[in-house]
Backbone bond lengths (Angstrom), bond angles and torsions (degrees), N, CA, C in turn:
res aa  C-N    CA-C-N  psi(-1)  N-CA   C-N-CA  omega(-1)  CA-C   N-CA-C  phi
1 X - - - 1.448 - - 1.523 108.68 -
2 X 1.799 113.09 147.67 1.522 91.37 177.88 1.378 103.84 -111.97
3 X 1.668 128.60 -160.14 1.211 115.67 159.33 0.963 124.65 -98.71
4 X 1.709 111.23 122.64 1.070 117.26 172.89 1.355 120.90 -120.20
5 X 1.570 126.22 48.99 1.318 101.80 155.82 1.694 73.27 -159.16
6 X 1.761 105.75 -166.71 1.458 123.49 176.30 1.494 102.62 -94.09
7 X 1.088 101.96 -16.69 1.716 113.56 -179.06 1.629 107.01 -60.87
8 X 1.439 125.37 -69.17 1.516 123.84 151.67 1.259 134.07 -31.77
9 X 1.654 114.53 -61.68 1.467 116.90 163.85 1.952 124.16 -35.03
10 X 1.587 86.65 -53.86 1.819 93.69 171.79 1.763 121.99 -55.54
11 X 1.782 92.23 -47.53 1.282 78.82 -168.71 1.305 111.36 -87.14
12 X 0.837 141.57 -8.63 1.497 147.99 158.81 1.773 110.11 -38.47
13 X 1.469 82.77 -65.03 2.063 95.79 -171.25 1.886 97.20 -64.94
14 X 1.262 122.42 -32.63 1.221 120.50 174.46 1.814 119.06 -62.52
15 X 1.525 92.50 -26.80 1.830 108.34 -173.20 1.656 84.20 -69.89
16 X 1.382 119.41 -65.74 1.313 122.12 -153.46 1.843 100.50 -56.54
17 X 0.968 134.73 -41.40 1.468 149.91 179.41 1.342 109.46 -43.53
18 X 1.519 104.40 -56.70 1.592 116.15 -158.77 1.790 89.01 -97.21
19 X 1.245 140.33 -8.35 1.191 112.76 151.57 1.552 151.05 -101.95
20 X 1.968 73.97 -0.74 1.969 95.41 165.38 1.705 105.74 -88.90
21 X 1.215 108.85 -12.69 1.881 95.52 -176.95 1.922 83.27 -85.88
22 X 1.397 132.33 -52.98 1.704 122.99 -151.62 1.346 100.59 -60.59
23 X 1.972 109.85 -51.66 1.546 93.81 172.90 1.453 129.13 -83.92
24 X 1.005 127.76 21.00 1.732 136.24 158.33 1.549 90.15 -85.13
25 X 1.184 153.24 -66.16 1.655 146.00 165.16 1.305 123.97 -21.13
26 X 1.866 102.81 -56.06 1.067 84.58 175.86 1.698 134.47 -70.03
27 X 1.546 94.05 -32.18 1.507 115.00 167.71 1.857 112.41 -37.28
28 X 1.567 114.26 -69.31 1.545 118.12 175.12 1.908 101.94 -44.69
29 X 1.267 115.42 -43.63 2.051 101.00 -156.42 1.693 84.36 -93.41
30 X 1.267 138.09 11.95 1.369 124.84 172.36 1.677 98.45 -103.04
31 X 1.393 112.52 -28.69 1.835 114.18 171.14 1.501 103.72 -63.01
32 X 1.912 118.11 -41.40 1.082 106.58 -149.54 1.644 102.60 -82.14
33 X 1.453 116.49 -29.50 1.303 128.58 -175.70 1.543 103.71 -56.67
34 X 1.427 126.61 -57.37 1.316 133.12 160.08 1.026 128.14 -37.37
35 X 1.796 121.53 -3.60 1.301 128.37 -179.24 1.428 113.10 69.99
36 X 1.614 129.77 0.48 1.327 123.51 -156.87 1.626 109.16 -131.52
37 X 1.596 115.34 34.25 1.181 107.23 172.47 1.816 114.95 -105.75
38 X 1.252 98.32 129.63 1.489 121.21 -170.82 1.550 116.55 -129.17
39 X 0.684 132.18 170.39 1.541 140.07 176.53 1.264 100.59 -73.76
40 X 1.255 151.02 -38.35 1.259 152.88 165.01 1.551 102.21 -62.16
41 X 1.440 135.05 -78.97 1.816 135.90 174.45 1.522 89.42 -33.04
42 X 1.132 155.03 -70.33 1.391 131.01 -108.30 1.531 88.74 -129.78
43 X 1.363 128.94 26.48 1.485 122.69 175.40 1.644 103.23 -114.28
44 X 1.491 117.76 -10.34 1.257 104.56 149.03 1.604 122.56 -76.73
45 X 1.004 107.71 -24.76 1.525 108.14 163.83 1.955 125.32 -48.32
46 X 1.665 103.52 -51.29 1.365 105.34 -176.02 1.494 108.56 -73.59
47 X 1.154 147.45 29.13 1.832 135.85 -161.18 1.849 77.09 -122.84
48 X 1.291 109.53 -38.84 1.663 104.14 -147.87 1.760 81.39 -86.41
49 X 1.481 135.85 -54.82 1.489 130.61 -177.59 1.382 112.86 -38.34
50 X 1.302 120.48 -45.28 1.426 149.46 171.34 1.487 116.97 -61.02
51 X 1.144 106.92 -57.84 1.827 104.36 170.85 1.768 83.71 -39.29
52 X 1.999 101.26 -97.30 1.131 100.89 -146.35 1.444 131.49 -62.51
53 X 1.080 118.64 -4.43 1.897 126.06 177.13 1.912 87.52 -66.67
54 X 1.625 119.82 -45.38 1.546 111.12 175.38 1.180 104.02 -39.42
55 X 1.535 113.55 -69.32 1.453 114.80 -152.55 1.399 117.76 -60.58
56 X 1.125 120.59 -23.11 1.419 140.52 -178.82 1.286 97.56 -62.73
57 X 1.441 128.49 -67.27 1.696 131.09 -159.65 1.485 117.73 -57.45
58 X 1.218 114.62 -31.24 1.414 106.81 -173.62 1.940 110.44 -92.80
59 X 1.227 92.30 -8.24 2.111 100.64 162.68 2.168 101.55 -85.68
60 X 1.240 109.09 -31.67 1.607 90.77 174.69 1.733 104.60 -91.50
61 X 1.003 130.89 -6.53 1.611 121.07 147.49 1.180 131.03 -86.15
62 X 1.414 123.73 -6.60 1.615 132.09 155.90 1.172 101.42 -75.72
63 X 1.597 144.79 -39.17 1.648 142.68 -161.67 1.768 88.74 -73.42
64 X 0.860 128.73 -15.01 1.828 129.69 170.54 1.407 105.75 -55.37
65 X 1.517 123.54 -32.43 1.362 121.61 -175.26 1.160 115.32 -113.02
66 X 1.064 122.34 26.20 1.654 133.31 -167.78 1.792 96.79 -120.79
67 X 1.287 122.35 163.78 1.446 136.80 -168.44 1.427 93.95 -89.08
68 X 1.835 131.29 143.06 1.081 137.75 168.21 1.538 92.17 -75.31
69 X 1.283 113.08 163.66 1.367 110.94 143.20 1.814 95.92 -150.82
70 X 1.670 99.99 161.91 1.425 111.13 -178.20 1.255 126.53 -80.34
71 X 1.599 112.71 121.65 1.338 122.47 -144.44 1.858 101.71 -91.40
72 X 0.972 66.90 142.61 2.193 105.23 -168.21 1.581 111.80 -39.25
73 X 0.582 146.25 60.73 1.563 144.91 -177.40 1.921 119.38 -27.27
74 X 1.268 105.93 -27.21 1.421 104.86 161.04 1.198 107.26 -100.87
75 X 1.441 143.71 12.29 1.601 121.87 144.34 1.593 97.00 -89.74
76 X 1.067 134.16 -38.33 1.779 122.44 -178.96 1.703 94.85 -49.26
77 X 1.113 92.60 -50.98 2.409 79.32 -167.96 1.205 102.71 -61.81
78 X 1.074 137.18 -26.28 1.863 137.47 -139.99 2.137 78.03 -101.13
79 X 1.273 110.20 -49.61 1.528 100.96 -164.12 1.425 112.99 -85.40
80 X 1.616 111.58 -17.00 1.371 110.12 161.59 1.526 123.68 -72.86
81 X 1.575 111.15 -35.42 1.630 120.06 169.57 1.492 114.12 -39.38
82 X 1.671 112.21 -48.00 1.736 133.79 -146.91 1.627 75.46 -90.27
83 X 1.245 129.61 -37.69 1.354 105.25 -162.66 1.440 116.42 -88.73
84 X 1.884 108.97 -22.52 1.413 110.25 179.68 1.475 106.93 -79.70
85 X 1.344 133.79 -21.44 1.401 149.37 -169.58 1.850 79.61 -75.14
86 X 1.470 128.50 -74.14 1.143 110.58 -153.03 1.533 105.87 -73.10
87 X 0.954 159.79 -0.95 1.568 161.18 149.06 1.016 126.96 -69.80
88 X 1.656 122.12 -15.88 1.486 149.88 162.90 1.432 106.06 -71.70
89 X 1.795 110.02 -52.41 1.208 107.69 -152.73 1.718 94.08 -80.65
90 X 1.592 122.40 -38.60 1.186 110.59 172.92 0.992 142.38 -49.95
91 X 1.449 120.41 -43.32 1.066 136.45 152.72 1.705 131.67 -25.18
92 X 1.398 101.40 -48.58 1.527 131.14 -164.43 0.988 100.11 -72.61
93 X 1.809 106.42 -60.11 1.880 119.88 163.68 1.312 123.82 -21.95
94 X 1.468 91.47 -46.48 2.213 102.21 -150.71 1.744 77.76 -76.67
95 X 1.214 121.70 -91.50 1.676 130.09 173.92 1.481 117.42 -8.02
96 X 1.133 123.18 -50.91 1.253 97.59 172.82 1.584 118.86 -115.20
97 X 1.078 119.77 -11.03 1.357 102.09 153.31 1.707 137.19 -44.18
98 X 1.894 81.67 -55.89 1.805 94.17 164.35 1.392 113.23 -57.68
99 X 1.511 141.56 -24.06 0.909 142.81 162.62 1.352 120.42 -53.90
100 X 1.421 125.17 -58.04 1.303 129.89 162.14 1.240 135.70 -16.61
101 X 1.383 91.57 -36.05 1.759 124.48 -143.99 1.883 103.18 56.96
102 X 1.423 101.00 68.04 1.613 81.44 -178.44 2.141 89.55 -139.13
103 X 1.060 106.13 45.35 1.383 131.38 156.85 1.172 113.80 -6.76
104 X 1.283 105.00 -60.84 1.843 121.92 -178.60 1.631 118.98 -48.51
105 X 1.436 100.64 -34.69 1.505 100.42 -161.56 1.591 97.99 -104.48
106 X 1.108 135.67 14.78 1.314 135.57 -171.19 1.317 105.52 -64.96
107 X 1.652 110.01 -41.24 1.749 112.93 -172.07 1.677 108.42 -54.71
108 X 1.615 81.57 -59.51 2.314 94.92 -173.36 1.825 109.28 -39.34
109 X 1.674 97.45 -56.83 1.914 119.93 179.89 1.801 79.15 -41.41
110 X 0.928 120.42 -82.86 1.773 119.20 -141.43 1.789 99.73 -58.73
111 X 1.073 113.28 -44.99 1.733 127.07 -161.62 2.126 96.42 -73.57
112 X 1.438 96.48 -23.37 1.636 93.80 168.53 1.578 129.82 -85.76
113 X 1.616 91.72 -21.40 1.425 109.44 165.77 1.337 136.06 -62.48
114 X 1.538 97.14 -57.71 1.824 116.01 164.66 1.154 104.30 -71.76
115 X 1.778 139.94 -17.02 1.380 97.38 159.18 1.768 128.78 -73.52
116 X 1.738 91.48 -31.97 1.400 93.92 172.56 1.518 119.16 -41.38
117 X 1.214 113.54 -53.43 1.159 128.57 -170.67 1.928 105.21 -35.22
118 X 1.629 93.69 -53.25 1.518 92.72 -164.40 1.729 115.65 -89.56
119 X 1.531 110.38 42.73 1.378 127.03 -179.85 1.346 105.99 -98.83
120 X 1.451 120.17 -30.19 1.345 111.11 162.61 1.454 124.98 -104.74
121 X 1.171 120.45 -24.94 1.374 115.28 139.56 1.527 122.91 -29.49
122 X 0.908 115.96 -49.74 1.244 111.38 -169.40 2.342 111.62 -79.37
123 X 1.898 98.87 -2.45 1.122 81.58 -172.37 1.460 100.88 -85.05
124 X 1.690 112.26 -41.02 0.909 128.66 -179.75 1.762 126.22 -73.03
125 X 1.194 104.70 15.77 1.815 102.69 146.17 1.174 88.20 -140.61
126 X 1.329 129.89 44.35 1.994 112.43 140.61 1.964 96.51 65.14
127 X 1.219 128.53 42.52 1.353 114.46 -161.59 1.488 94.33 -119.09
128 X 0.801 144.81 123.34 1.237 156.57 140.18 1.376 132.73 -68.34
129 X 1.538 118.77 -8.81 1.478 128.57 145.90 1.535 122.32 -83.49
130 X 1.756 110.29 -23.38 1.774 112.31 174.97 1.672 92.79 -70.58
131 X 1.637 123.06 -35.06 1.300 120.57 -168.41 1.407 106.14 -72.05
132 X 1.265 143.21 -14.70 1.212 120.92 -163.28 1.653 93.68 -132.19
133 X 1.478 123.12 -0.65 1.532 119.41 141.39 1.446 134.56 -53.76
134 X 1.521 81.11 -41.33 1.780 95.45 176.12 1.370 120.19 -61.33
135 X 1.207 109.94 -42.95 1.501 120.24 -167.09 1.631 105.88 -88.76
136 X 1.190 125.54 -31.16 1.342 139.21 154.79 1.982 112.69 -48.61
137 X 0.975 111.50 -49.35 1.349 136.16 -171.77 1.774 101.73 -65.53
138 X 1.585 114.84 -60.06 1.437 116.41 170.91 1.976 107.37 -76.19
139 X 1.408 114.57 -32.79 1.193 91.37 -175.52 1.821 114.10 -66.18
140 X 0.903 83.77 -25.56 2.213 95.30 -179.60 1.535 100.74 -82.00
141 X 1.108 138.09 6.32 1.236 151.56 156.21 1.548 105.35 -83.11
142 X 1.252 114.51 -67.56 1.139 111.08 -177.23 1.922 127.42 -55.71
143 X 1.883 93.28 -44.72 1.476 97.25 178.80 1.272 120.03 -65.06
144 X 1.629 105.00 -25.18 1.666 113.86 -170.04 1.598 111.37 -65.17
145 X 1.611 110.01 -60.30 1.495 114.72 152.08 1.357 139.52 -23.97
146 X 1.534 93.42 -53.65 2.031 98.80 174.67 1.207 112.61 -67.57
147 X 1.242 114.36 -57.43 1.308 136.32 -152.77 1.946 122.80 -79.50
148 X 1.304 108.89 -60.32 1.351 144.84 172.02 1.586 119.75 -24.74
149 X 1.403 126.54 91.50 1.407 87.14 -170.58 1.311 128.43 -60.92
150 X 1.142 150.82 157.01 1.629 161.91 -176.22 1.233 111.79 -42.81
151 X 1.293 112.76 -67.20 1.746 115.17 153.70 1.396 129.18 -23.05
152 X 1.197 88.14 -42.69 1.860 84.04 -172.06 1.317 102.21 -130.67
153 X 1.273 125.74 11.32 1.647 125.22 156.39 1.411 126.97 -33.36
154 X 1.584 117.22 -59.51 1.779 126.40 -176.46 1.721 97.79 -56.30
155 X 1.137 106.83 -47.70 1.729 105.19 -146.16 2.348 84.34 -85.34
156 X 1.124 105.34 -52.67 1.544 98.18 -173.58 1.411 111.29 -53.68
157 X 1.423 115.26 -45.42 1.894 116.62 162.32 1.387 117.84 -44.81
158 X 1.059 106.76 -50.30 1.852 108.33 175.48 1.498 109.65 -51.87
159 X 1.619 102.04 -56.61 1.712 89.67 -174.63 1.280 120.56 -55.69
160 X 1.915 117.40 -41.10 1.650 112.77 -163.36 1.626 96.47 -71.92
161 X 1.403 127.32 -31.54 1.352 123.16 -175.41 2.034 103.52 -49.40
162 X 1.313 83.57 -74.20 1.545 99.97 173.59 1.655 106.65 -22.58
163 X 1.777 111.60 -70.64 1.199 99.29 -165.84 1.262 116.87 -49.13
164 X 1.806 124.77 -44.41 0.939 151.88 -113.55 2.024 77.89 -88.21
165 X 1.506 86.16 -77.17 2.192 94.71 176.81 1.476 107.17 -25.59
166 X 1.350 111.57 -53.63 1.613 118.39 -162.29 2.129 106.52 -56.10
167 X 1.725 98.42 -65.12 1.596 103.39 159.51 1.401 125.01 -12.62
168 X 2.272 106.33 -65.62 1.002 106.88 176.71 1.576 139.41 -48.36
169 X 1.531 90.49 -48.81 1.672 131.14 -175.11 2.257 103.28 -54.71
170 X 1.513 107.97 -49.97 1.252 117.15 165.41 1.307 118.22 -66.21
171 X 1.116 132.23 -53.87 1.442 135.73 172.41 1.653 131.82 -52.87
172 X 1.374 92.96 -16.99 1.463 115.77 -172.11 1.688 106.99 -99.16
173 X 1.654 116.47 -36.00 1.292 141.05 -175.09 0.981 88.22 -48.81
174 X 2.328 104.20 -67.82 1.766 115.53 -151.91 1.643 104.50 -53.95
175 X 1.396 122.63 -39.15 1.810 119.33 -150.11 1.386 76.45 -88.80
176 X 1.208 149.22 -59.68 1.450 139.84 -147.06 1.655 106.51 -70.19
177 X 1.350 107.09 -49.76 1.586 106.40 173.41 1.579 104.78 -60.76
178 X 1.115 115.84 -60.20 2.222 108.58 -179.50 1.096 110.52 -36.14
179 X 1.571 107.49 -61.48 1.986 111.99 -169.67 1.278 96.05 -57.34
180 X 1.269 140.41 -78.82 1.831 136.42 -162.55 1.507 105.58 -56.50
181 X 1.658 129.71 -12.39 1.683 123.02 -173.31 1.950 92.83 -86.18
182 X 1.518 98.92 -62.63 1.618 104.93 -175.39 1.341 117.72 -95.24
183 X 1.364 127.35 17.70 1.563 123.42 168.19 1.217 102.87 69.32
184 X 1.284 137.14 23.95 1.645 135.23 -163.78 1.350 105.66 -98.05
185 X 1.527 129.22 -173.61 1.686 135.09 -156.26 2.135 68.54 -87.28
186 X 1.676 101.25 156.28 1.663 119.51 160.76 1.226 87.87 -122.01
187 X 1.115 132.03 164.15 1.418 147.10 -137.13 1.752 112.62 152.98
188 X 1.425 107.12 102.56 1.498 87.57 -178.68 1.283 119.99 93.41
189 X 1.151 111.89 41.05 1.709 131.25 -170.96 1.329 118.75 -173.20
């Protein structure tokens, strides 16, 4: 598919935005869980939020020269569903896990959620990088849980989540910046 409207361009540069600020978050509450976030830990964090929120801005001031077109009403329900499902499901997570007393696993529960989340996202912009975040997102849910020791489960989940958003957030930059530089097929964004 190529780009053809400002409608794509935006939401694209908006995708890349909203997944360099969640995984820069998760990055800070995986320092803080570790007990080790300081102004020193968490200033390698701001260069990489900062790269890409840059790279992002100058694709939502190119979508200025691109054609609106009128946006779809069954992708608005489908992306409002994925988003109330994932704020439900977190929610649900934090509550009864903490209920459990099972504290530890709150990170993996949430990081399996938001990938779910981005399984239909990913049908409805044709993305094949939201598709293989998602599934990336629950499988690192899953390994983190099995695998992880307990101790260091919350704070090691935070980071692969973190990395995991950040991956997306870059990968999405590179095809979205190419397609809008050379007019070429975007695919995967």
């Amino acid at each position: 598919m190529k780009i053809q409207s400002a409608n794509q361009l935006t939401g694209a540069a908006t995708g890349v935005i909203v997944c360099a600020f969640f995984g820069a978050l998760w990055m800070v509450c995986a320092l803080n869980v570790r007990q080790t976030l300081s102004l020193r830990t968490a200033a390698w964090i701001a260069p990489v939020l900062i790269l890409l929120v840059l790279g992002a801005i100058p694709l939502l001031r190119q979508a200025k020269h691109w054609p609106r077109v009128p946006a779809d009403p069954a992708i608005r329900r489908v992306f409002l569903w994925a988003n109330a499902f994932e704020w439900t499901g977190l929610f649900a997570a934090f509550f009864l896990l903490s209920r459990l007393h099972l504290d530890n696993y709150i990170f993996s529960a949430s990081t399996a959620v938001i990938g779910l989340h981005f399984i239909p996202l990913a049908r409805i912009f044709r993305s094949v990088t939201h598709y293989v975040t998602g599934v990336a997102l629950v499988a690192w849910a899953a390994i983190s849980a099995a695998f992880l020791p307990i101790e260091h489960l919350p704070s090691d989940t935070g980071f692969g989540t973190g990395l995991i958003l950040w991956a997306c957030a870059v990968v999405i930059l590179a095809r979205i910046t190419n397609a809008a530089r050379h007019g070429s097929d975007f695919q995967a964004a």
